[in-house]
C-alpha positions in Angstrom: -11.4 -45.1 2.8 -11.6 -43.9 6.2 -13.2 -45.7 9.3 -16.4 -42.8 9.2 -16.9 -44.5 5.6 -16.6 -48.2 7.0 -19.1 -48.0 9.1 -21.6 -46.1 7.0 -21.5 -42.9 8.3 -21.5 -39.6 5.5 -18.3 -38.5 4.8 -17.1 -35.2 3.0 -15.8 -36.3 -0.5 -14.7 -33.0 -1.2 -10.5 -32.7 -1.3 -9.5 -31.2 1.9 -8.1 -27.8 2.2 -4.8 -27.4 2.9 -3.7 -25.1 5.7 -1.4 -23.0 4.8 2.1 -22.8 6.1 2.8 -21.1 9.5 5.1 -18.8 7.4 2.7 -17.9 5.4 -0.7 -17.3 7.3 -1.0 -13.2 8.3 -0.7 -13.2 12.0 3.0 -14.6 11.8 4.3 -12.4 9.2 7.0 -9.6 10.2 5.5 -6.4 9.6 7.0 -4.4 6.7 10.0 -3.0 6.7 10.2 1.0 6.4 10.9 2.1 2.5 14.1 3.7 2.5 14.6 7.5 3.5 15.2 9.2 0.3 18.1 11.9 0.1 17.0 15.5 -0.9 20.1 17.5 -2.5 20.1 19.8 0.3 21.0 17.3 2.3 24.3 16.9 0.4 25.1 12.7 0.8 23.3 12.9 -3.5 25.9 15.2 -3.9 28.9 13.9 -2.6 28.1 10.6 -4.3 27.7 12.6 -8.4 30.8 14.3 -7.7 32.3 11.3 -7.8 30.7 9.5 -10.0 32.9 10.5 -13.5 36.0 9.8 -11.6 34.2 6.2 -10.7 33.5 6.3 -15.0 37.0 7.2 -16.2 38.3 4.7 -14.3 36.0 1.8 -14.9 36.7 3.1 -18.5 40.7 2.5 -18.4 40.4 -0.6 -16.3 38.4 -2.6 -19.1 40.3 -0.8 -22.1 43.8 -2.7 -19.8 41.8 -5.8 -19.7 40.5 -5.7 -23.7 44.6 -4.9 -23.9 45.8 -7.8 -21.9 43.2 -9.9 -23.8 44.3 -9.5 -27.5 47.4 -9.8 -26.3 47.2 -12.9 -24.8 45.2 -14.1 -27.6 48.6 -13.4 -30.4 
């Protein structure tokens, strides 16, 4: 009981409302960051980047065919 109850004054029985966080009320958030530029293929960067990408597969491919070697192996 609080001291407004004590001496007979009317008190708010209601559960008090919790203030948010700092970090979370509006006026302190960061504004949004920029979504991220998105490459056309004329700009080449997209292209670069497939080229590459079934050299990136092949050799993914024979790293994990070594490793799945190496493991039965090791497993004899």
């Amino acid at each position: 009981m609080g001291l407004a109850a004590l001496r007979g004054e009317p008190v708010d029985t209601r559960r008090a409302q919790v203030q948010p966080s700092k970090q979370f009320q509006k006026a302190s958030r960061p504004a949004p960051a920029a979504p991220p530029l998105v490459l056309t293929s004329d700009q080449g960067e997209d292209q670069e980047a497939a080229m590459l990408l079934p050299e990136i597969v092949e050799e993914t491919r024979r790293r994990l065919e070594k490793q799945a070697r190496e493991n039965r192996e090791t497993r004899r």
